[in-house]
ZATOR-239394 format. One record per residue (C-alpha): residue number from 1; x, y, z; chain; residue in one letter. Coordinates in pm, whole numbers, plus 50000, padded with zeros to 5 digits. Each point is the difference from the previous one (the first is absolute). Layout:
BEGIN
PT   resi      xx      yy      zz   chain   resn
PT    NUM       X       Y       Z       A      a
...
//
This chain:
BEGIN
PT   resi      xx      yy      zz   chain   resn
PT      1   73998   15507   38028       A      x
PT      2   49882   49676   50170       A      x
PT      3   50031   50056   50400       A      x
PT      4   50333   49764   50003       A      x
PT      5   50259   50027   49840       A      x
PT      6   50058   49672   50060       A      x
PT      7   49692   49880   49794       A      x
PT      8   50039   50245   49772       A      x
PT      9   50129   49714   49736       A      x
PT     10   49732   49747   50090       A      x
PT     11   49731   50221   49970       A      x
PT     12   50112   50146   49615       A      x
PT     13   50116   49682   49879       A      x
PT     14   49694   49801   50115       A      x
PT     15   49739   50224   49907       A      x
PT     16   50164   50038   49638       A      x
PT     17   49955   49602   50020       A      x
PT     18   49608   50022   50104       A      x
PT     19   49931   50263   49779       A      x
PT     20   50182   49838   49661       A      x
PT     21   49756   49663   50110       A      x
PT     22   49690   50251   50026       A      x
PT     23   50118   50171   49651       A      x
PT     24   49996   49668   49853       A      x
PT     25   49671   49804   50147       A      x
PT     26   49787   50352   49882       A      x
PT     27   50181   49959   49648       A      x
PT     28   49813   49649   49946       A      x
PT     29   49623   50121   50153       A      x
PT     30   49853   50085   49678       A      x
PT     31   50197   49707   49780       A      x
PT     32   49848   49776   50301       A      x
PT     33   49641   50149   49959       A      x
PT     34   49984   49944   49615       A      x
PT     35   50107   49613   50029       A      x
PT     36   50159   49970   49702       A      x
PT     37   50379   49967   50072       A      x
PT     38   50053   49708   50266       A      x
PT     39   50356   50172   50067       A      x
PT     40   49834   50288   50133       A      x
PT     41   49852   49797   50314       A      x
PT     42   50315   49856   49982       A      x
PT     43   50191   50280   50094       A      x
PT     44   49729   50177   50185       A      x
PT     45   50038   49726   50250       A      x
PT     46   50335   49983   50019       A      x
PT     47   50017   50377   50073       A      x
PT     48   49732   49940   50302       A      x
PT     49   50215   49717   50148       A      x
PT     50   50367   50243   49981       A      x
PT     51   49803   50255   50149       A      x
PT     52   49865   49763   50269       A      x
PT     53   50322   49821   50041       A      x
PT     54   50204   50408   50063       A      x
PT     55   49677   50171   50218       A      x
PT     56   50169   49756   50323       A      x
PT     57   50367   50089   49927       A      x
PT     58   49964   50378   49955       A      x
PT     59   49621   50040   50141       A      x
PT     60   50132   50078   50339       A      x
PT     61   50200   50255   49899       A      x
PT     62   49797   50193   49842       A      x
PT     63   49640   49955   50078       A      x
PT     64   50002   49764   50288       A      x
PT     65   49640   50031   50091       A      x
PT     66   49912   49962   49647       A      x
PT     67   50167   49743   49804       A      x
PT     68   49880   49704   50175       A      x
PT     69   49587   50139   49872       A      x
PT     70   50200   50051   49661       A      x
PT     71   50119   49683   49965       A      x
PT     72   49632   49893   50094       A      x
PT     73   49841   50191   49740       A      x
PT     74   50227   49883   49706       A      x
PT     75   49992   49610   50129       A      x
PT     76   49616   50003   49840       A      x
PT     77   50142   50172   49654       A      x
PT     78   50281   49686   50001       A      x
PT     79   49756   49729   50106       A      x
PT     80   49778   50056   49727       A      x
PT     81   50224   50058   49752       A      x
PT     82   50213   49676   50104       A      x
PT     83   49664   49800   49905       A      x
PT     84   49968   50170   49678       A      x
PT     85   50390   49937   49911       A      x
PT     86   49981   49640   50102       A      x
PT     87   49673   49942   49797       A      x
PT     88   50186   50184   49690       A      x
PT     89   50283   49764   49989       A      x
PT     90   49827   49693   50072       A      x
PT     91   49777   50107   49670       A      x
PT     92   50324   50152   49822       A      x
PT     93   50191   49633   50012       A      x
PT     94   49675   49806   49933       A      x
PT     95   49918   50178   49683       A      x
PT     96   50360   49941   49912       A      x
PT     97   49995   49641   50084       A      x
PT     98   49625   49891   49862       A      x
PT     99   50170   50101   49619       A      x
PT    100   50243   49703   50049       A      x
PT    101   49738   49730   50127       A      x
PT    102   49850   49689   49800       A      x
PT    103   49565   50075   49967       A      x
PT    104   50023   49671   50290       A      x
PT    105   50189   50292   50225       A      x
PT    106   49826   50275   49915       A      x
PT    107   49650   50020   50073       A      x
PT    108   50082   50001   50389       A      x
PT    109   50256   50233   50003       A      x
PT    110   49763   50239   49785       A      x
PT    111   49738   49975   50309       A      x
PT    112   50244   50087   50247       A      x
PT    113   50141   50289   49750       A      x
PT    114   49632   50100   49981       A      x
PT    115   49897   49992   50391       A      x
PT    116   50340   50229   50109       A      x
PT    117   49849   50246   49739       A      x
PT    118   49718   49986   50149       A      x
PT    119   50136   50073   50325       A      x
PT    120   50236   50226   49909       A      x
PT    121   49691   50242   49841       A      x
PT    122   49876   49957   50368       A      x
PT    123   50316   50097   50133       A      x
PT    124   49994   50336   49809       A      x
PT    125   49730   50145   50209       A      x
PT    126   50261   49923   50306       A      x
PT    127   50241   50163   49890       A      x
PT    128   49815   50315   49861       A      x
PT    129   49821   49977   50367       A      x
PT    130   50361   50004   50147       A      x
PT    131   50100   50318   49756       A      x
PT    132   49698   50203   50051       A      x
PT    133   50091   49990   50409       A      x
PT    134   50330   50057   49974       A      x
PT    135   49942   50347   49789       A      x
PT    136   49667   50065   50236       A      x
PT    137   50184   49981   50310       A      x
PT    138   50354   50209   49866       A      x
PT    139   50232   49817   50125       A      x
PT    140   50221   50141   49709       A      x
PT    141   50013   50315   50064       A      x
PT    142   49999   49951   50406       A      x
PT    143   50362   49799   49911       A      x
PT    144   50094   50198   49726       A      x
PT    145   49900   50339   50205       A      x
PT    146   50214   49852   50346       A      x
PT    147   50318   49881   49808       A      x
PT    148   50021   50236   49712       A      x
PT    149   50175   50293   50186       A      x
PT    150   50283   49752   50087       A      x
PT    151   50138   49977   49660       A      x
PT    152   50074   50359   50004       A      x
PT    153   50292   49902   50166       A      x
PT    154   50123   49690   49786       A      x
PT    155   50359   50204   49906       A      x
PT    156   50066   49973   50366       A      x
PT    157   49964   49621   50038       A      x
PT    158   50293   49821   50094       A      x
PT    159   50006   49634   49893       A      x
PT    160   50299   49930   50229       A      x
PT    161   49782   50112   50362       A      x
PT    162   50107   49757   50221       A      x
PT    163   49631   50042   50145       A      x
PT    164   49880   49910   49666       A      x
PT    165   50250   49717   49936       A      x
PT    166   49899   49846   50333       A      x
PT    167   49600   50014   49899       A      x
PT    168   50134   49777   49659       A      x
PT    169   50146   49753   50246       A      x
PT    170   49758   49971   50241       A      x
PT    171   49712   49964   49742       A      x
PT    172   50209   49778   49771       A      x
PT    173   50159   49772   50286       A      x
PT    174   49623   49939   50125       A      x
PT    175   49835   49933   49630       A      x
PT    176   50291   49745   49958       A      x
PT    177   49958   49798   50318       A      x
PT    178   49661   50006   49945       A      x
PT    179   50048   49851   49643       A      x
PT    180   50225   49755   50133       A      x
PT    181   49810   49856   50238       A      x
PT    182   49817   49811   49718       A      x
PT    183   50321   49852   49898       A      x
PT    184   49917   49653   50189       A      x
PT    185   49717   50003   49755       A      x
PT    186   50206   49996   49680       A      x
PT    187   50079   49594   50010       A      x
PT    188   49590   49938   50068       A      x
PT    189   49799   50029   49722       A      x
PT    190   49659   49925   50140       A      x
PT    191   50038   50280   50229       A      x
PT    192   49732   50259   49810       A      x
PT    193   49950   50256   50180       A      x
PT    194   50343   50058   50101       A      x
PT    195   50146   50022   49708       A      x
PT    196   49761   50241   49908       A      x
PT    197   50081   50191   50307       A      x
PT    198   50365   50004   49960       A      x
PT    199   49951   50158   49603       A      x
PT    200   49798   50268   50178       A      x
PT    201   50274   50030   50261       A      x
PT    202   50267   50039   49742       A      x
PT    203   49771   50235   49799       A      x
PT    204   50006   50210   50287       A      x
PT    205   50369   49962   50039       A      x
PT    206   50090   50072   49649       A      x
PT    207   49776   50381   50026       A      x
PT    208   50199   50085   50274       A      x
PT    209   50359   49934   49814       A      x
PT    210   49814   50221   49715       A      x
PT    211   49914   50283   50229       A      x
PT    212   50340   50013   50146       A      x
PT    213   50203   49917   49719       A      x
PT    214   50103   50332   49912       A      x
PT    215   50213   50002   50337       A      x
PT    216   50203   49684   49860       A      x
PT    217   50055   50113   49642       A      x
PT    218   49979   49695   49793       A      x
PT    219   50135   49781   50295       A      x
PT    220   49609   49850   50071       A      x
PT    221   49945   49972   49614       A      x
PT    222   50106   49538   49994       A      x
PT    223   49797   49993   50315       A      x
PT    224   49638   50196   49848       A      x
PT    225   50092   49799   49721       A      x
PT    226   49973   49657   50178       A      x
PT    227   49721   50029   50179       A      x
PT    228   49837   50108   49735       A      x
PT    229   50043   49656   49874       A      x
PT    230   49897   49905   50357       A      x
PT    231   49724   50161   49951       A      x
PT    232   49896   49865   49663       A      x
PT    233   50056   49646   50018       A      x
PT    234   49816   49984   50352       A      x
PT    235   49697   50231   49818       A      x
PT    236   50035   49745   49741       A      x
PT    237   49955   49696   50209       A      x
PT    238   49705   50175   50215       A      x
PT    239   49827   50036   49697       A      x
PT    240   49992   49626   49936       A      x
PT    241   49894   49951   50342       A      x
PT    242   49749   50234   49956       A      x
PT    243   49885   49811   49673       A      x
PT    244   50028   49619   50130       A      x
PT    245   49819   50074   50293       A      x
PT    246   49700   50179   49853       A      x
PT    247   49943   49804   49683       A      x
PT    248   49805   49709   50184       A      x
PT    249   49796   50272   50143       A      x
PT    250   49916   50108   49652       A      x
PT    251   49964   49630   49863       A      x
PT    252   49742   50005   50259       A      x
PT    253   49838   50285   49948       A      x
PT    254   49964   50012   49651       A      x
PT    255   49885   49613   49984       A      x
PT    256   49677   50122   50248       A      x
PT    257   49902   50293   49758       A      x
PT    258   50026   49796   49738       A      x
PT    259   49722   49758   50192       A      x
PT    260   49805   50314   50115       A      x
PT    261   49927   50104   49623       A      x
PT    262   50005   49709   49818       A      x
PT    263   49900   49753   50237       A      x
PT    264   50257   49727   49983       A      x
PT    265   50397   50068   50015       A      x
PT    266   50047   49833   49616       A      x
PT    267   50125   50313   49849       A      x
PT    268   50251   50078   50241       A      x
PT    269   50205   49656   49911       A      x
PT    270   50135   50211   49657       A      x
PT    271   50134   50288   50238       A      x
PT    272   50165   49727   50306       A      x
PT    273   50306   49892   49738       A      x
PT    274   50133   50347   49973       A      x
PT    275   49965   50111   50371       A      x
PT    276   50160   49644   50094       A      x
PT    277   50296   50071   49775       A      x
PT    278   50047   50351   50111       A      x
PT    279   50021   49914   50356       A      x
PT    280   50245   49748   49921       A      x
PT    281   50210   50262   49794       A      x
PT    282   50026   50234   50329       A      x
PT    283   50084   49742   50223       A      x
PT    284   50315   49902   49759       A      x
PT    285   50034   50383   49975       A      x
PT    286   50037   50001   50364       A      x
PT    287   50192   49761   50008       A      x
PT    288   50256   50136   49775       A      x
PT    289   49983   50322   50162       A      x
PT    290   50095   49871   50360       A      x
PT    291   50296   49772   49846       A      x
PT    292   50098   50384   49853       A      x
PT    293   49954   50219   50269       A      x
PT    294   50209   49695   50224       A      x
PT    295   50339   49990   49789       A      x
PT    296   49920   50402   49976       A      x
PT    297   49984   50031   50423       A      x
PT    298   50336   49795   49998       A      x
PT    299   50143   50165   49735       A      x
PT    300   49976   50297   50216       A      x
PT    301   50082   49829   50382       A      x
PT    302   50369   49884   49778       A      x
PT    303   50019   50373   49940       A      x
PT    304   49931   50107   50385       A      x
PT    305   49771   50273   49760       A      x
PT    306   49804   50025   50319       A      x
PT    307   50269   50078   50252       A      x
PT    308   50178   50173   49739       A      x
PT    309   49730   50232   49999       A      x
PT    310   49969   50027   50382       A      x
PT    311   50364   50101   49995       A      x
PT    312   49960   50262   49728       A      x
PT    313   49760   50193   50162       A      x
PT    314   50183   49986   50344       A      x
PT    315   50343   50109   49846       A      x
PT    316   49812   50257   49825       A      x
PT    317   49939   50209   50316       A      x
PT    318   50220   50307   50111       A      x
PT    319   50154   49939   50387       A      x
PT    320   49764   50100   50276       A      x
PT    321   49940   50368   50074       A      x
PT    322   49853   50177   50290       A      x
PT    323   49720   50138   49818       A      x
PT    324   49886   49685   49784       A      x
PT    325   49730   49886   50211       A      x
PT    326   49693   49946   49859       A      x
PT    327   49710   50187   50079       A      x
PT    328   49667   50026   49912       A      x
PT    329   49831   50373   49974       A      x
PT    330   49627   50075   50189       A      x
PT    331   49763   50042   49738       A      x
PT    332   50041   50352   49826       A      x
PT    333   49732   50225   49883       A      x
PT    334   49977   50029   49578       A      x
PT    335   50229   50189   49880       A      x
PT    336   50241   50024   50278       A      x
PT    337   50361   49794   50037       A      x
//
């Protein structure tokens, strides 16, 4: 059994967590390889970032000289599979949308459909670079081989440990505060890079209500579900940034190679119609998106979701008991609890 009773809950709970995020970014490794389902590097990704988002919450209980290298080790899996995903939907939505364009349109949008292919046959060798070291190294089995001899004890973990319960809290109070610090940023829409902080922020948040929420039953349930719409419509919005700022950049770059090989920029006026009109379409796409994601953000301020939320977690908790302090284990040898 682990050496405290007291973290006896933590350590099972949290390490069935780590392990189920493992189980499910090893599932996608050889769908991610072949490159031929874009859902795989979808979900591969999203598997690295859960993982990522729990090794800090439970880490410390149960490998706390470990988890912070872990979560090193996985951050290069995620980062190249987050430029893969991005590069995926960008060419998913413009393949959709070039099938609805006038021939005026289209010619530009099919160069920029054809240059993110491009790149994203160059990302490939990323991401099977970031796959080959993450089997070389066994980082796998090191987790798997560390947390594995918890879940022999799973029929003795008690969702109501007030230990555990105040972990939820803690982590949950401090993901929320952190989200909501962002909040003076909702009303100003030139304000980029916060916005796109404050998605990440309530990304973060919205893992950590998923981790705990078997403690809450389906009390957490209208909360995962809003920020999930958080989530999306600031994604949503990011992605237009992303798009209106580097279009001009590609205007630019495209009109020199078309000098380099033909000597004169002539050809490129048949491709500057369609990348004009697509940059406009994002920036009324972004536009749209911020008026949404406003009414949304006071939708949810008229329904105190936020506070409400606070105060559900809080009441949640069992009364104070002697032994419900929380603390952290010394690093154990494999094997041993």
């Amino acid at each position: 059994m682990p050496k405290s009773q007291v973290n006896q809950n933590i350590q099972i709970f949290g390490a069935t967590i780590i392990l189920r995020q493992l189980s499910a970014m090893v599932d996608e490794i050889e769908g991610v390889k072949k490159a031929e389902d874009i859902e795989a590097v979808h979900r591969m990704r999203v598997a690295t970032r859960r993982l990522r988002s729990a090794l800090p919450i439970f880490g410390p209980f149960l490998a706390p000289r470990r988890y912070e290298n872990w979560r090193k080790r996985i951050r290069a899996v995620t980062r190249a599979l987050g430029a893969a995903r991005d590069a995926d939907v960008q060419i998913e939505h413009l393949s959709e949308l070039v099938s609805r364009l006038n021939p005026p349109e289209r010619a530009g949008v099919l160069r920029l459909l054809l240059r993110l292919r491009q790149r994203r046959r160059e990302m490939q060798k990323d991401v099977l670079k970031a796959l080959r070291r993450l089997e070389k190294d066994d980082l796998v089995a090191e987790i798997t081989q560390k947390l594995a001899p918890f879940e022999i004890y799973k029929n003795q973990l008690n969702l109501s440990d007030t230990a555990l319960r105040k972990l939820a809290d803690e982590h949950i109070e401090a993901h929320l505060d952190e989200f909501l610090a962002f909040e003076p940023y909702v009303t100003q829409p030139e304000c980029v890079a916060e916005l796109h902080a404050m998605r990440i922020a309530g990304k973060h948040l919205r893992y950590t209500l998923e981790f705990f929420a078997p403690l809450y039953e389906d009390e957490l349930k209208y909360f995962i579900k809003s920020l999930r719409q958080c989530q999306d419509l600031l994604g949503a919005i990011h992605d237009a940034d992303v798009w209106i700022a580097y279009l001009p950049q590609f205007i630019e770059e495209e009109r020199q190679r078309t000098i380099e090989y033909f000597g004169h920029p002539r050809p490129f006026k048949r491709l500057l119609p369609g990348l004009l009109y697509y940059r406009e379409l994002r920036e009324q796409e972004r536009q749209n998106l911020y008026q949404q994601f406003v009414r949304s953000w006071q939708e949810w301020q008229t329904e105190n979701l936020w506070e409400n939320l606070r105060n559900t977690v809080a009441v949640q908790l069992p009364s104070a008991e002697p032994d419900a302090q929380l603390t952290q284990p010394e690093e154990m040898n494999d094997g041993e609890f």
